[in-house]
N, C-alpha and C positions, 0 to 999 in steps of 0.2 A: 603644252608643257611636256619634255621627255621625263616622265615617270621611269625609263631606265638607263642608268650610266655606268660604262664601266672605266676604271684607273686603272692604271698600270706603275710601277715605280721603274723605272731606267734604271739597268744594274751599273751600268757604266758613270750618267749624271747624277745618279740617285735622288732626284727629280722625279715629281708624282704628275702623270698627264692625263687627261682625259683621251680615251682612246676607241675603235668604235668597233673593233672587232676583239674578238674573243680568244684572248692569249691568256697560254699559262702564267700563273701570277698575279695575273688581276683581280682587281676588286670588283663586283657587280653589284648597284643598288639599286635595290628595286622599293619605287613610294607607290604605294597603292598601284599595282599592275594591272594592266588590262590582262583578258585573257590572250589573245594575242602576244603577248609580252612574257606571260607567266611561258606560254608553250615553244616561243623561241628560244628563252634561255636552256629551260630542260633538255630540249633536243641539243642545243648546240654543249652545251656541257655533261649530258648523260645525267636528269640525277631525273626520280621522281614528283613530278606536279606533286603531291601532298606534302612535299617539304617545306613549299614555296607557299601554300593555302593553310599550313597549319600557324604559321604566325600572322596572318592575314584575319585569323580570328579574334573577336574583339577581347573574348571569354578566356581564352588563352593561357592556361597557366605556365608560370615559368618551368623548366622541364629541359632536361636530357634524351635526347632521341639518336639512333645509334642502326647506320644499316650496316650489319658486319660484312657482307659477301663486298661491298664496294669500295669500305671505308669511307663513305662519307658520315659527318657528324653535324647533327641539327641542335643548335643551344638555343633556346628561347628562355629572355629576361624582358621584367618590366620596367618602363622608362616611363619618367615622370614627364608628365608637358600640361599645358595650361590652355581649357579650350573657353572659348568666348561664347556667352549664354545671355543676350539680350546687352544689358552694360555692368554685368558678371564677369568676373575669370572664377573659369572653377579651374580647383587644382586637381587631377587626375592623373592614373595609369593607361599604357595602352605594351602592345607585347611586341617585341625586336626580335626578328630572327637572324642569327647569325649560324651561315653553312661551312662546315669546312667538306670541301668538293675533294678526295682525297687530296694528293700534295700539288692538286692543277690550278684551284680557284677558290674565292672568297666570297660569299652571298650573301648581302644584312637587307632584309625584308622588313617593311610598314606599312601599315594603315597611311602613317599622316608623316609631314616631315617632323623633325624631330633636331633638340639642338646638337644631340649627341652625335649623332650622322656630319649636321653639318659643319661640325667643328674640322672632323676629318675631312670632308670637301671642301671647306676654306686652306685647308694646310694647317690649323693653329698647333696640333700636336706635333712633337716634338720626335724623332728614332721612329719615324713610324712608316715603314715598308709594306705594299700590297703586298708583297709574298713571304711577309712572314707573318703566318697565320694565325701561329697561336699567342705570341706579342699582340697583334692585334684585337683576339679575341680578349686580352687582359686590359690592354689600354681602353676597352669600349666600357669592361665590369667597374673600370677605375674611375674614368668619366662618370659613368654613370651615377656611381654613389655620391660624387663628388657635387654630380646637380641636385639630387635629392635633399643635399646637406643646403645646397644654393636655396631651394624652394621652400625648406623648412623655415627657414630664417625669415624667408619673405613673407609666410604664413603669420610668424611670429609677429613682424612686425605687424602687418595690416589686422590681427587678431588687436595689437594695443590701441592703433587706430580706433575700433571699431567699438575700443571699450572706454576711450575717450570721450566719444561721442556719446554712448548710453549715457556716460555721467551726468549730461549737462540734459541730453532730453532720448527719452524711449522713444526711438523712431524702429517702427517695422522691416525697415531697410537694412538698419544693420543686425538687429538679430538675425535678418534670415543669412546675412551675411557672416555672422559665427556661428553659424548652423551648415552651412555653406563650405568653412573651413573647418568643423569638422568632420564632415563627411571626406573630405580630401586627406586627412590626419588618417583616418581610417583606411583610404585605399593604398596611401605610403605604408602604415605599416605591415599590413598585408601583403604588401608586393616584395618589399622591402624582406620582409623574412625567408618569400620565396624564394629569392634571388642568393640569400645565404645557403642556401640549401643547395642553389645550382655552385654557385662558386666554391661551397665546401667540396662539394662532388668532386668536382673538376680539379681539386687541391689533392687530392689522393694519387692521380696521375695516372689513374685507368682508365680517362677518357681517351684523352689528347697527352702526346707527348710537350713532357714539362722542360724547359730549356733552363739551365739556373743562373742566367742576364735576366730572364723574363719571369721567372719563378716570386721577384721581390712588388713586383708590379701589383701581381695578384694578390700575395698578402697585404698589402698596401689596398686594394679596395675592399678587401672583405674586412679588416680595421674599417676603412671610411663604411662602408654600408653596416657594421655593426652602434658607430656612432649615430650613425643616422637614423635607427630602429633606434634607439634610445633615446632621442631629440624627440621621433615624430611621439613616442609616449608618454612623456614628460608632457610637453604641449595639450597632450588629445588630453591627458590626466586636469592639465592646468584650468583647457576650453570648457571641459564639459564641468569642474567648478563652476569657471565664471557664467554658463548656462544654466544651473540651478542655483546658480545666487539670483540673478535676474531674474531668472523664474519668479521667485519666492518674491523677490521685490516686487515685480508689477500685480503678481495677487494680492501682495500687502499692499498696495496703493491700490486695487480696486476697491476690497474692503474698506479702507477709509475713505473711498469717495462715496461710496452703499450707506456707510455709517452715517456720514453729511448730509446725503441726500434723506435720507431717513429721519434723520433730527431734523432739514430743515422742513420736511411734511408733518412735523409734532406741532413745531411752533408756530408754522401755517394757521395747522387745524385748529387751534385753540380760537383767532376772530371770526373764522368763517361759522362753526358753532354758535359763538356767539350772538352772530346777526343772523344765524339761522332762528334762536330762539324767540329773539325781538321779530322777528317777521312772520311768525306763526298767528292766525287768527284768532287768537284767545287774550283775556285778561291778564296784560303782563305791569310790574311794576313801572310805574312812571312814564308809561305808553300816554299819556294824557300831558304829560308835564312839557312846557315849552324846553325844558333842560335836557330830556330824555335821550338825543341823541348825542348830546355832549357826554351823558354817563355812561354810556354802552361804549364809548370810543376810549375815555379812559379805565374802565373794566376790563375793554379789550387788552389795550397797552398792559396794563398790570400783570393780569394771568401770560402774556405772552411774554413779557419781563421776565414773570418768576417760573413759566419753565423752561426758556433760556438758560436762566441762571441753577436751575436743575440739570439740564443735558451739559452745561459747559459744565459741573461740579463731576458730571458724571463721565468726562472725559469722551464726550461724544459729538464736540463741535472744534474739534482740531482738525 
C-alpha cells in the first residue's frame, strides 16, 4: 500500500489528480510513513523531519507550531475515528497534522487512515483546491467538527441500545460497553476543546493569512465543534447517571439475593436441628413410641411454618 500521495488541482480543468511528483500546489498525504518516506518528502520540499514526527505521536496535543525564518506552519488537531477491540468499536482520538510548506505545498500527516482525509481523496468536498491552503486548512477544522457531531449521535444512540438491554437482563457485556462509551465521551471532549483553542488561535489571523470567502468557513466549524463540546457533556453527564443508577441497582439486587439466601439457611436450619435432637443418644420424648417419627416430621413442619411466616412478616423472603 502507498502510505504517500500527492494531488494537485489543474488551474486550467480545476480537476483534482493524483500526481507523482512534487509540484507547487500540491497536496501531500502521508498514512503512517515509513522512514524512507518521511526523508523523501522533507528533502524534496525543504521542511524539517520533526514536523512530519510530531503528529505521528499518539500523545500529541493539538497545538500551533510556527518556524518563522521559513514560513512554514505546523497545525495539529484531533480527529475522531473508531478502532476495532476484539468485537468492540471503541470510539477514540488520534492527532492530524496539517503543514502549510510556505505558499509551495500542503502536508496532512497520520497514524491511521482517517474519514476526514478520505472525504478529500474521494472528491466529496465541494470549492476545494490543493493550492489554497488556508481554505483547506478550514474545510478540514469544518469536517472535522462535523464528524465528531456524527459519532456523538452514534454514541447516543448505541448508549440507548445498551440501556435497552440492561432493562430486560444485567449482562456484563453491555455494561462494559457504557463504560466503553464513556471513556470515548471523555477523549471527545478533551480533544474537542483543544481543537477550540487551535481554531480560536488561528481566528485572530496572526497565524495564517485569513481570506474573507474562507474566513465564514471557519466560523462555521468553531459553531460546529463548540456544539459538539456540549453534546459530548450532556451525554458523558447523562452516561455516567445511567452508570451509577445501575450500579446502585445490581448492589440492590445482590443484597436481596444475600437476604434470600440468608432466610432460606433460617428455615433450613430449624428441621435439621430438629432431627439433630432426636438422634442424639440420650432419653428423648416418644423415642420409644411407634408414632415418634410421624411427630418429629410434623414438629418439623410446624416451626418451619412459623418461621417462614416470621421472615415473610419480616420482609425477608421477597
Amino acid at each position: 500500500m502507498d502510505l504517500l500521495k500527492i494531488y494537485n488541482t489543474d488551474i486550467e480543468t480545476n480537476k483534482i489528480e493524483e500526481i507523482k511528483e512534487f509540484k507547487k500546489g500540491a497536496w501531500i498525504n502521508l498514512v503512517n510513513p515509513s522512514e524512507s518516506e518521511i526523508k523523501k518528502v522533507c528533502e524534496n520540499i525543504q521542511i524539517e523531519e520533526d514536523f512530519i514526527r510530531y503528529a505521528l505521536d499518539y500523545e500529541e496535543k493539538a497545538r500551533i507550531d510556527q518556524e518563522e525564518d521559513d514560513n512554514t506552519i505546523l497545525f495539529i488537531v484531533d480527529v475522531p475515528i473508531i478502532e476495532k477491540s476484539e468485537d468492540t468499536e471503541i470510539y477514540t482520538t488520534m492527532p492530524l497534522g496539517m503543514i502549510v510548506v510556505r505558499d509551495d505545498f500542503f502536508v496532512t500527516v497520520s497514524l491511521k487512515k482517517n474519514k476526514i482525509i478520505e472525504d478529500f481523496e474521494k472528491k466529496k468536498i465541494k470549492n476545494f483546491q490543493t493550492y489554497k491552503k488556508t481554505r483547506f486548512i478550514f474545510q478540514i477544522l469544518y469536517l472535522n467538527s462535523s464528524y465528531y457531531l456524527s459519532y456523538l449521535k452514534q454514541i447516543n444512540k448505541e448508549t440507548e441500545i445498551a440501556e435497552y438491554i440492561l432493562k430486560n437482563s444485567m449482562k456484563n457485556k453491555e455494561l462494559l460497553k457504557l463504560l466503553s462509551l464513556e471513556k470515548g465521551l471523555v477523549y471527545f471532549t478533551t480533544s474537542l476543546k483543544s481543537n477550540e483553542l487551535v481554531m480560536e488561535k488561528t481566528m485572530r489571523g496572526k497565524i495564517i493569512k485569513l481570506y474573507e470567502d474562507d474566513e465564514e468557513i471557519l466560523e462555521d466549524a468553531i459553531t460546529e465543534n463548540r456544539q459538539a463540546i456540549e453534546m459530548a457533556q450532556i451525554y458523558s453527564n447523562i452516561l455516567n447517571g445511567t452508570m451509577d443508577a445501575y450500579a446502585s441497582i445490581i448492589s440492590n439486587n445482590l443484597n436481596g439475593v444475600m437476604k434470600f439466601l440468608t432466610s432460606i439457611t433460617i428455615v433450613l436450619a430449624v428441621p435439621t436441628m430438629i432431627s439433630s435432637f432426636w438422634g442424639m443418644n440420650v432419653g428423648l420424648p416418644l423415642q420409644n413410641s411407634p408414632y415418634g417419627f410421624v411427630a418429629m416430621i410434623l414438629v418439623s413442619v410446624i416451626l418451619t411454618l412459623l418461621v417462614t411466616y416470621w421472615l415473610k412478616k419480616k420482609d425477608m423472603l421477597d
